[in-house]
C-alpha positions as CSV (number, residue, x, y, z in Angstrom):
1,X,0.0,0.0,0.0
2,X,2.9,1.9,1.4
3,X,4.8,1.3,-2.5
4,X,1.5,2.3,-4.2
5,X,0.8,5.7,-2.7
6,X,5.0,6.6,-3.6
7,X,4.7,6.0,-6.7
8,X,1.3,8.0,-7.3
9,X,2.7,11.2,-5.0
10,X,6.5,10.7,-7.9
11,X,3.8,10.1,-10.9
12,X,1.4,14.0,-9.6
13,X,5.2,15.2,-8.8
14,X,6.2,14.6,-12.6
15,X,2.4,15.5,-14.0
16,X,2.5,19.0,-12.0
17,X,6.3,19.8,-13.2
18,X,5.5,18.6,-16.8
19,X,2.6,21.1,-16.9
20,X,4.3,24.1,-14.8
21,X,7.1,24.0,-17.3
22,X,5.0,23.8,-20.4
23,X,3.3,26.7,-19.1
24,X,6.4,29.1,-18.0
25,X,8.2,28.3,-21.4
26,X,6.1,28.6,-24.2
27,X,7.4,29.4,-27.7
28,X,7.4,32.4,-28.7
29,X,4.6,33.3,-31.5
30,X,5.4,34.0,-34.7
31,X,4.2,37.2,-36.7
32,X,1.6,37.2,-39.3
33,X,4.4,37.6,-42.1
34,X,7.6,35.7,-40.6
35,X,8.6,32.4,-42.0
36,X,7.9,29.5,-39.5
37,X,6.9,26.3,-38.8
38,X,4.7,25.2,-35.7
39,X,4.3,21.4,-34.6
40,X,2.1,21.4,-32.2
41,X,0.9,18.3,-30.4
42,X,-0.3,17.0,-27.0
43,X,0.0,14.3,-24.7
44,X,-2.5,12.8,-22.2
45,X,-1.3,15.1,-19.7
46,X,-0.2,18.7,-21.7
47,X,0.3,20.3,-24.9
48,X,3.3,21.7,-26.4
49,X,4.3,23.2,-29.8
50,X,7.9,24.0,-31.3
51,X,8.6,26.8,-33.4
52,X,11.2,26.9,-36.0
53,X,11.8,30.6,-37.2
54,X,14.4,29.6,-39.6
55,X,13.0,27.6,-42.5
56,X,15.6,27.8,-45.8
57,X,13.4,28.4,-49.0
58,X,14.8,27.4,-52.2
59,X,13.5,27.7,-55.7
60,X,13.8,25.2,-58.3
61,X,14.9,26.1,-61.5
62,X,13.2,25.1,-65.0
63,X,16.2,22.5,-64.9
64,X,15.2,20.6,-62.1
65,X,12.4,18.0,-62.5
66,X,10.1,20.1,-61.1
67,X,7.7,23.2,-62.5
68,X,9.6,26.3,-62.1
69,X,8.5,28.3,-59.1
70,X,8.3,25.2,-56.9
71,X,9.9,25.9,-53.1
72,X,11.4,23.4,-51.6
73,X,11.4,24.1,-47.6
74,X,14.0,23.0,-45.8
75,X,13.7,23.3,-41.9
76,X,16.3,22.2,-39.8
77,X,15.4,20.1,-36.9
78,X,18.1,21.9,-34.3
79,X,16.6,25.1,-35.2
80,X,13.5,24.8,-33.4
81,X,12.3,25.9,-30.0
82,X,10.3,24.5,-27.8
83,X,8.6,24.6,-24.3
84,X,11.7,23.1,-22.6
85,X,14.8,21.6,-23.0
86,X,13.9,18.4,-22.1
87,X,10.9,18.5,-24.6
88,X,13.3,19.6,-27.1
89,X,15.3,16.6,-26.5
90,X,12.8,14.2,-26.9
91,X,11.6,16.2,-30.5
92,X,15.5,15.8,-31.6
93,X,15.2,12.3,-30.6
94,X,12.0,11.4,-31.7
95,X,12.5,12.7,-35.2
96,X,15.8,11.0,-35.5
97,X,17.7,14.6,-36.0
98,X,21.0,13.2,-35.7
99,X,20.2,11.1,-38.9
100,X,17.9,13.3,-40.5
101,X,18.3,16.8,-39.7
102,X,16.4,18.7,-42.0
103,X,12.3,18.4,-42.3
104,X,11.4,19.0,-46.5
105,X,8.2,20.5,-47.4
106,X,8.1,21.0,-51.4
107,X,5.0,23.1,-52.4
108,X,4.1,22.5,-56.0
109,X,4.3,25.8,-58.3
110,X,2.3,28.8,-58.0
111,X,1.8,28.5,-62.3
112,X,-0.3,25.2,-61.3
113,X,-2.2,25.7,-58.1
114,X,-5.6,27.2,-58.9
115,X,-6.6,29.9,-56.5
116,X,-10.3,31.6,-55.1
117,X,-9.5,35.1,-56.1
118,X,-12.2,36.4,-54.3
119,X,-11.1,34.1,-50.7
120,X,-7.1,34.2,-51.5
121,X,-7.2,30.6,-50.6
122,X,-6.2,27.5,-53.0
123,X,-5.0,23.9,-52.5
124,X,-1.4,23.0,-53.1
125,X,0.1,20.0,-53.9
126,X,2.8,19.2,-51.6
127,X,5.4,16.6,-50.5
128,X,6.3,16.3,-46.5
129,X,9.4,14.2,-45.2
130,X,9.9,14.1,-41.5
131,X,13.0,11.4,-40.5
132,X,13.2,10.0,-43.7
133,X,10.0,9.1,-44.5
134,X,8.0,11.5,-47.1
135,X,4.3,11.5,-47.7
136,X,2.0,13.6,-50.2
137,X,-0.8,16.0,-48.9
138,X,-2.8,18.2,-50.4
139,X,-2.9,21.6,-48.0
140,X,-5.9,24.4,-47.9
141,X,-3.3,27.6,-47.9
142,X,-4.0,31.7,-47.8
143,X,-2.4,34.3,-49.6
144,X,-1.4,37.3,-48.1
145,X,0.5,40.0,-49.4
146,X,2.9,41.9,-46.8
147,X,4.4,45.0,-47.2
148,X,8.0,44.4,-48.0
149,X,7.9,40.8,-48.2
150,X,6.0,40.1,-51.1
151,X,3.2,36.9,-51.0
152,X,3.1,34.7,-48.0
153,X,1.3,31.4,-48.3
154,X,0.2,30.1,-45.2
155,X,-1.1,26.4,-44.4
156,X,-1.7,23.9,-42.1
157,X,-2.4,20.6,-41.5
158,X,-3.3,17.5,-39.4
159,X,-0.8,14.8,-39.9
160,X,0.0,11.4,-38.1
161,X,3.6,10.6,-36.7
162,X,2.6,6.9,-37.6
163,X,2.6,7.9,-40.8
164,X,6.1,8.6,-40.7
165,X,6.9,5.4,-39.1
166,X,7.5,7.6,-36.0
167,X,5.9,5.8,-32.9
168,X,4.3,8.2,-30.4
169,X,6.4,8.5,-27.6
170,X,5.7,7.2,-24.0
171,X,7.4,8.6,-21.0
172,X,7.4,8.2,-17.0
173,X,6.7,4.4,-17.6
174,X,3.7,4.7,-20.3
175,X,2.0,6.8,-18.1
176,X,2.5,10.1,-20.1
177,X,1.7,9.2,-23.8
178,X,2.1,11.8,-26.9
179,X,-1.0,11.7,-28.9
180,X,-0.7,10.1,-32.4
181,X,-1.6,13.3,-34.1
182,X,0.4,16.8,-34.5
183,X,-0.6,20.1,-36.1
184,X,1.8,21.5,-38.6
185,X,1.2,25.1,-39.0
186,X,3.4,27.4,-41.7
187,X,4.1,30.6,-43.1
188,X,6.7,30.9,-46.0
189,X,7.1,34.5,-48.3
190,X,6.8,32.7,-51.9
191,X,8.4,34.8,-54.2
């Protein structure tokens, strides 16, 4: 009885400190017109989110297999931010950064996508690798035009670590479990 009572007073110990540090150390927002990337996700006990301000947007040429105007997004994993460093650790580690340490997103050509003129909003083709593993969406994006930097396109989407062959993490014994799903929200200037 003695044993049982320990280890639920350790398990509220860890569930009040997870939570207390999420709270103090949240990532900082991003601006309406920044490039970014947000992953945010939760467990059974918290959410969290990681913010990577520094996503490196190339254009393909007319040489490359691809349309021109295509950007391929490359976001290094080591860049981001998150609520704490030992959150952070487990994102480096959990998206096998040492092995692959750049998440792709390639967003198919502006000449191709077909846009609502009236909403700004269109559907892009677009190819997401995460550890290795790359898988096709097609994202509901805005257009916005900011002063000095031109069109933004913003998206986001719903995605599955599973599948990315990434297995949601279970700490504390299995008794903190990250969900299955994260939110991938982003903002890139595309011209």
């Amino acid at each position: 009885m003695y044993i049982h009572k320990k280890y639920r007073l350790i398990f509220l110990l860890l569930v009040f400190c997870f939570q207390l540090s999420a709270d103090e150390n949240s990532s900082e927002k991003p601006d309406d017109c920044s490039n970014y990337v947000l992953i945010q996700g939760s467990s059974n006990i918290n959410k969290f989110e990681f913010v990577n301000h520094n996503p490196n947007i190339k254009k393909t040429d007319s040489s490359e297999k691809y349309e021109p105007h295509t950007r391929n997004i490359y976001i290094p994993v080591y860049d981001f931010s998150g609520p704490n460093k030992l959150m952070l650790k487990d994102f480096y580690q959990l998206l096998d950064a040492r092995n692959f340490p750049f998440i792709n997103i390639k967003l198919e050509s502006y000449d191709t996508a077909e846009f609502d003129e009236e909403t700004g909003g269109t559907l892009l083709k677009t190819e997401i690798t995460i550890a290795g593993e790359t898988r096709d969406y097609i994202i509901p994006c805005e257009i916005d035009h900011c002063e000095n930097k031109g069109m933004v396109i913003k998206g986001n989407l719903e995605v599955k670590l599973s599948a990315f062959n990434i297995e949601a993490p279970r700490k504390v014994l299995g008794t903190v479990k990250v969900d299955d799903e994260v939110f991938i929200t982003f903002s890139f200037n595309y011209i």
